[in-house]
Backbone as a printed PyTorch tensor [residue, N CA C, xyz], in Angstrom:
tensor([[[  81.1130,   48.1160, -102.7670],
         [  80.5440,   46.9120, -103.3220],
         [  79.8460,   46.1560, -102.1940]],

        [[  78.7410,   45.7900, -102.8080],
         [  78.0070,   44.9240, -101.2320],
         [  78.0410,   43.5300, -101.2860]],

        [[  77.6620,   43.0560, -100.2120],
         [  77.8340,   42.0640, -100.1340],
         [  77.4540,   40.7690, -101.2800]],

        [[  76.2090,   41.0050, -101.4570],
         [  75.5400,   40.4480, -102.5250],
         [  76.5170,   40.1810, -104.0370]],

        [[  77.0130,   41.6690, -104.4220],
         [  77.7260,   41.7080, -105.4190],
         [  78.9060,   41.1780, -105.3960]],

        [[  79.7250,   40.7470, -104.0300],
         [  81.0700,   40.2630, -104.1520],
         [  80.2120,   38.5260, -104.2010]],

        [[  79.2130,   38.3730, -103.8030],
         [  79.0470,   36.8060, -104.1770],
         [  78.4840,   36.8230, -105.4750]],

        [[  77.8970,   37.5920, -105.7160],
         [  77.9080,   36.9840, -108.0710],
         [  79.2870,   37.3390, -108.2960]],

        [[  79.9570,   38.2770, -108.2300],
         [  81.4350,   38.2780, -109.0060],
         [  81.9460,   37.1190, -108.9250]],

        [[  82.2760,   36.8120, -107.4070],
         [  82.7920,   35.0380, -106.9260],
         [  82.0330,   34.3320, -108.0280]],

        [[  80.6730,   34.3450, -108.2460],
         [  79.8790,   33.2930, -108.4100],
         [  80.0750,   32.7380, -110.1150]],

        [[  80.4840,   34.2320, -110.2700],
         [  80.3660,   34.3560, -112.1800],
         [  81.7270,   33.9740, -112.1200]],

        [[  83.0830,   34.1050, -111.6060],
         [  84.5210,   33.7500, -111.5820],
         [  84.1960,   32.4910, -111.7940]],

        [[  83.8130,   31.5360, -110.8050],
         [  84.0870,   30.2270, -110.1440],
         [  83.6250,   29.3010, -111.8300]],

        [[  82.3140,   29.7740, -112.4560],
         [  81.6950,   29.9300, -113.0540],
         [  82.0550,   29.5740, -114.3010]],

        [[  82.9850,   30.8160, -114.9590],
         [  83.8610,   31.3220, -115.9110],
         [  85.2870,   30.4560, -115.5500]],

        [[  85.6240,   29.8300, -114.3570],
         [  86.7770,   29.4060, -114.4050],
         [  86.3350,   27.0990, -114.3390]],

        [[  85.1920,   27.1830, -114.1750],
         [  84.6280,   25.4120, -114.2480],
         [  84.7650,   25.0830, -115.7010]],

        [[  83.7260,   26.2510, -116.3330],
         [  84.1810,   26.3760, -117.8870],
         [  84.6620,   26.0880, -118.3410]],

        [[  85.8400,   27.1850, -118.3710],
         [  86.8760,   26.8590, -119.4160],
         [  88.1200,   25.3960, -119.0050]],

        [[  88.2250,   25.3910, -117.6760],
         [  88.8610,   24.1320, -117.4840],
         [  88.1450,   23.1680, -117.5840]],

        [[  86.6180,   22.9060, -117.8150],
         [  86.0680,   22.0630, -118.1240],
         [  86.1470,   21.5430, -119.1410]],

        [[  86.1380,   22.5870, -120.5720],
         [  86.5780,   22.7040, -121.7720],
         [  87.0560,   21.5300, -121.8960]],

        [[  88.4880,   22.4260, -121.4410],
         [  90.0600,   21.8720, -121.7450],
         [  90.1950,   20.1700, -121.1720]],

        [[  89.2950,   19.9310, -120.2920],
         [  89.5750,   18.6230, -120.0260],
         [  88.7200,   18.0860, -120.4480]],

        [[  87.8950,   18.2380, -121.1890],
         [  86.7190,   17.3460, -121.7990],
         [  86.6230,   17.1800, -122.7520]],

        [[  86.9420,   18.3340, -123.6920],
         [  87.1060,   18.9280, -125.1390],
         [  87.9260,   18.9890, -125.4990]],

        [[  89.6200,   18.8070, -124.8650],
         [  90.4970,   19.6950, -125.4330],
         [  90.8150,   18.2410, -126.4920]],

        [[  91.6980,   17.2890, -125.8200],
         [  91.7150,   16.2170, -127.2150],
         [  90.8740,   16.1500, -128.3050]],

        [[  89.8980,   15.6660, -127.6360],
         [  88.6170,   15.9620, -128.3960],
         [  88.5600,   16.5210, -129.9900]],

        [[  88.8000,   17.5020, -129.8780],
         [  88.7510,   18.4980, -131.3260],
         [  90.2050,   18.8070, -131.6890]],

        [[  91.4790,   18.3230, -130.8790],
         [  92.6110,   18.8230, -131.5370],
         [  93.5920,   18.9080, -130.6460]],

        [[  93.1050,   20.1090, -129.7840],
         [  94.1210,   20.6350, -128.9220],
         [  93.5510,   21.2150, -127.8220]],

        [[  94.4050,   21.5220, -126.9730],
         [  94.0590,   21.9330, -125.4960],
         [  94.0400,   23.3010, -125.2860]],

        [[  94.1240,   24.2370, -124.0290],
         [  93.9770,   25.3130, -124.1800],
         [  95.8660,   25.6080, -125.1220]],

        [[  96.6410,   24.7200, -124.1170],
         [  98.3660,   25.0270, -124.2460],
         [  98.3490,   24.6870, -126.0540]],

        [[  98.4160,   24.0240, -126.3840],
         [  98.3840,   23.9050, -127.8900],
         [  97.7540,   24.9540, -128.6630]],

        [[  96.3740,   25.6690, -128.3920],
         [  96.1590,   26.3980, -128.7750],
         [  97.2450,   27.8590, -128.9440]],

        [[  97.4520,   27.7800, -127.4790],
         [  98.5100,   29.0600, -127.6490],
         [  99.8800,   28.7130, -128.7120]],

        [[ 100.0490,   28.0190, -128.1880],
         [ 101.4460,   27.3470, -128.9190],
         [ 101.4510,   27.2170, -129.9610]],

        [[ 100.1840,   27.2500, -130.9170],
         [  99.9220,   27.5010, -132.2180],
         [  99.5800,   28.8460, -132.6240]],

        [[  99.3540,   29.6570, -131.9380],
         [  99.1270,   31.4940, -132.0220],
         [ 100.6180,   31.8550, -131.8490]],

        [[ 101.3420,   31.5670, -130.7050],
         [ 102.5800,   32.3310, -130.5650],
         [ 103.6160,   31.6100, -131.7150]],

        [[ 103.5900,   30.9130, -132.3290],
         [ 104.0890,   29.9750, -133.8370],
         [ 103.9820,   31.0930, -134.7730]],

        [[ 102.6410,   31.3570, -134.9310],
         [ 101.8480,   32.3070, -136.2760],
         [ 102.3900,   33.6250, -136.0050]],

        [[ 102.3280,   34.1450, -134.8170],
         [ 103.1170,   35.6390, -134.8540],
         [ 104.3280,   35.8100, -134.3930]],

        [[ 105.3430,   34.7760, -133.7560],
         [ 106.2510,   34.8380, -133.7570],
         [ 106.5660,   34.3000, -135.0390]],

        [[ 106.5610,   33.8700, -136.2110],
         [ 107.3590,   32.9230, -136.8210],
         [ 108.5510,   31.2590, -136.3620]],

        [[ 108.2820,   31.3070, -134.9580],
         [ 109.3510,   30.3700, -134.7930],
         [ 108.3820,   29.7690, -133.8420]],

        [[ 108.8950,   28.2560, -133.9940],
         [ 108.2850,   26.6330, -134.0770],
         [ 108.2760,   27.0280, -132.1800]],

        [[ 107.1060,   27.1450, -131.6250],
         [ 107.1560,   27.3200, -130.0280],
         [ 105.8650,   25.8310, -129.7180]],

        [[ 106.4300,   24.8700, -128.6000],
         [ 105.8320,   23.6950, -128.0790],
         [ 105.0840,   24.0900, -127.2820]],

        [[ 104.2200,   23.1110, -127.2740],
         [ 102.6480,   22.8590, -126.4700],
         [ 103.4110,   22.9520, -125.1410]],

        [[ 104.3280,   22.0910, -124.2510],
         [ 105.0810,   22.2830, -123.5550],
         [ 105.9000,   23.0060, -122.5360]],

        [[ 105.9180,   23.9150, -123.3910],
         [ 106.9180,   25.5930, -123.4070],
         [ 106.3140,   26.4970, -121.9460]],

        [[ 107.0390,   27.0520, -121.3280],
         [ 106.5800,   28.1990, -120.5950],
         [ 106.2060,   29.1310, -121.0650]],

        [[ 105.9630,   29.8980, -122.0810],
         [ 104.8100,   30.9520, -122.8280],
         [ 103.9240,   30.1320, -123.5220]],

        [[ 103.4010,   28.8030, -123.2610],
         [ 102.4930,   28.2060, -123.5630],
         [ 101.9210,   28.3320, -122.1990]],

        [[ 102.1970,   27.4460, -121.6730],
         [ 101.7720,   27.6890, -119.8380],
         [ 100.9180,   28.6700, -119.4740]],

        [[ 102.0790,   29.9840, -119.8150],
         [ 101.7800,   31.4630, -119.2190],
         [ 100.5640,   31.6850, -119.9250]],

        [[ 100.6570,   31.5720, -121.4550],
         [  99.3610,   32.2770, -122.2040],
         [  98.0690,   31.4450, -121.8770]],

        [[  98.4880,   29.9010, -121.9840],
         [  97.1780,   29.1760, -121.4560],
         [  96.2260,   29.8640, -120.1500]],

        [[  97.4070,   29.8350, -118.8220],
         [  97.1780,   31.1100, -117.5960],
         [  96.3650,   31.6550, -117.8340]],

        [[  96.8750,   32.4790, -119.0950],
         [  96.1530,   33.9350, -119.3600],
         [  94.8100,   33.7810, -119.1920]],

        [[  95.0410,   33.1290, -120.3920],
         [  93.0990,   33.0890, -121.3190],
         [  92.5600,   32.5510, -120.2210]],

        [[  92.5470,   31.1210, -119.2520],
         [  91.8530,   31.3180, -118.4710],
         [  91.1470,   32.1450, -117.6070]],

        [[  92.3270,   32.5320, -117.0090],
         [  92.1410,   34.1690, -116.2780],
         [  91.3690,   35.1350, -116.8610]],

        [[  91.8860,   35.3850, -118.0260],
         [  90.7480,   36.4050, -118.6130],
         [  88.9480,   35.6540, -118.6120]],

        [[  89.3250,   34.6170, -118.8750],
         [  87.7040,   33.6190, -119.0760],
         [  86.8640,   34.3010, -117.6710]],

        [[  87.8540,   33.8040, -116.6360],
         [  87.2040,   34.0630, -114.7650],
         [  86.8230,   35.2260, -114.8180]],

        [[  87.8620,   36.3050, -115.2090],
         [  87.6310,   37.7100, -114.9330],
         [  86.5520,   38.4590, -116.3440]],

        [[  85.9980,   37.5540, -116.9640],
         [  84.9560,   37.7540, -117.8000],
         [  83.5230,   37.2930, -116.8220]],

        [[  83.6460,   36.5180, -116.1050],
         [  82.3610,   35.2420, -115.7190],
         [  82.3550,   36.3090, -114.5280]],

        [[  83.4950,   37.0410, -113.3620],
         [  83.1660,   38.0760, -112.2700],
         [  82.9270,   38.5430, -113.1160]],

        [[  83.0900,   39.8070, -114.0760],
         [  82.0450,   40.6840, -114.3760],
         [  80.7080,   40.4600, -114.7940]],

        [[  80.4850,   39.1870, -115.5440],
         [  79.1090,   38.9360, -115.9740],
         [  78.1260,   38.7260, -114.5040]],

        [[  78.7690,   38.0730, -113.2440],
         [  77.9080,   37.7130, -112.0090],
         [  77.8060,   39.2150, -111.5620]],

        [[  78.6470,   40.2120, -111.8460],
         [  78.5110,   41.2580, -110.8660],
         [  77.5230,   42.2960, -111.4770]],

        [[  77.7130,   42.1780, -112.7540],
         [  76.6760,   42.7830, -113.5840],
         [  75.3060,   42.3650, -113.8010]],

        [[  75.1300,   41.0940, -113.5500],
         [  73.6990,   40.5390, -113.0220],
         [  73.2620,   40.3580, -111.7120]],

        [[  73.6810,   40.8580, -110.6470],
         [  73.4900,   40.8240, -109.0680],
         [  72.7380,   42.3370, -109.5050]],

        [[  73.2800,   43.6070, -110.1820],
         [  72.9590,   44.9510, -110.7240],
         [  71.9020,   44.4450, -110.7240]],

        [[  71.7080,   44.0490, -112.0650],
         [  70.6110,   44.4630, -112.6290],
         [  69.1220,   43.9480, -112.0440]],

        [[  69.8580,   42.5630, -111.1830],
         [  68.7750,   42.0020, -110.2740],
         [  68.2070,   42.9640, -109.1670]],

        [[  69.5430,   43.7830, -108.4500],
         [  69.0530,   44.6330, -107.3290],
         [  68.3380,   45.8990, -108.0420]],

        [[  68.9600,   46.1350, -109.5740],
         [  67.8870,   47.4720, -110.1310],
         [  66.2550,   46.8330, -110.4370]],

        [[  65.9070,   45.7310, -110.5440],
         [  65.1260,   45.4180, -110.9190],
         [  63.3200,   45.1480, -109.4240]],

        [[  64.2730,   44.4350, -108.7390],
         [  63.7310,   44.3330, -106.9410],
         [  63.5180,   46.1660, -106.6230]],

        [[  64.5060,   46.5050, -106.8180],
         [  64.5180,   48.3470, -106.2490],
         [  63.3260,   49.0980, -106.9410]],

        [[  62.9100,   48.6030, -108.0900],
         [  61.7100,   49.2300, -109.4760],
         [  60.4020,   48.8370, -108.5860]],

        [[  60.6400,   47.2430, -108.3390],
         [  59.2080,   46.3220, -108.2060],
         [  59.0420,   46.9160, -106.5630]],

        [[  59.6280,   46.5990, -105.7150],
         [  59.6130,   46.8630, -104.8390],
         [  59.3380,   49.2460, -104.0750]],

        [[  59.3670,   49.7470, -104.8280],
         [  59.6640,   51.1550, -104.8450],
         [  57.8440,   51.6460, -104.5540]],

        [[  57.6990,   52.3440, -103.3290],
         [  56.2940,   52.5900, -103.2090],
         [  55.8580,   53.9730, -103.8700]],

        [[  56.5600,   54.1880, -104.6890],
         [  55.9960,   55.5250, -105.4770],
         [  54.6510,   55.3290, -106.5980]]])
């Protein structure tokens, strides 16, 4: 991986992680609930039993989804650093 590409991955993380905590602190009252409420209302529905906004598998799953958000936003930066360097490599190519 070169250099270039570990700074869009960073870039798309940092990115993917302003986001969604941006969301959550801007939006989350806002419309209802926060990221933790959200979960806490999913793990309710498939567990069957009454689990709080509060809770440590609220926490954890909130964690999650962020995490997954970041590690969505690195692949989107690392996959556009690509397509930028396939694109320079085309324009640039003296054939």
């Amino acid at each position: 991986m070169t250099r270039a590409e570990r700074v869009g991955a960073a870039a798309g993380a940092a990115i993917g992680l302003a986001l969604a905590l941006g969301m959550d602190a801007l939006l989350g009252e806002a419309v209802g609930s926060g990221w933790r409420s959200a979960v806490a209302q999913d793990l309710t529905a498939m567990l069957g039993r009454s689990v709080s906004a509060d809770s440590m598998p609220a926490y954890a799953g909130a964690a999650a989804a962020v995490f997954g958000i970041a590690c969505c936003g690195a692949v989107a930066g690392w996959l556009f650093v690509k397509i930028v360097q396939k694109f320079f490599s085309y324009l640039l190519n003296d054939n």
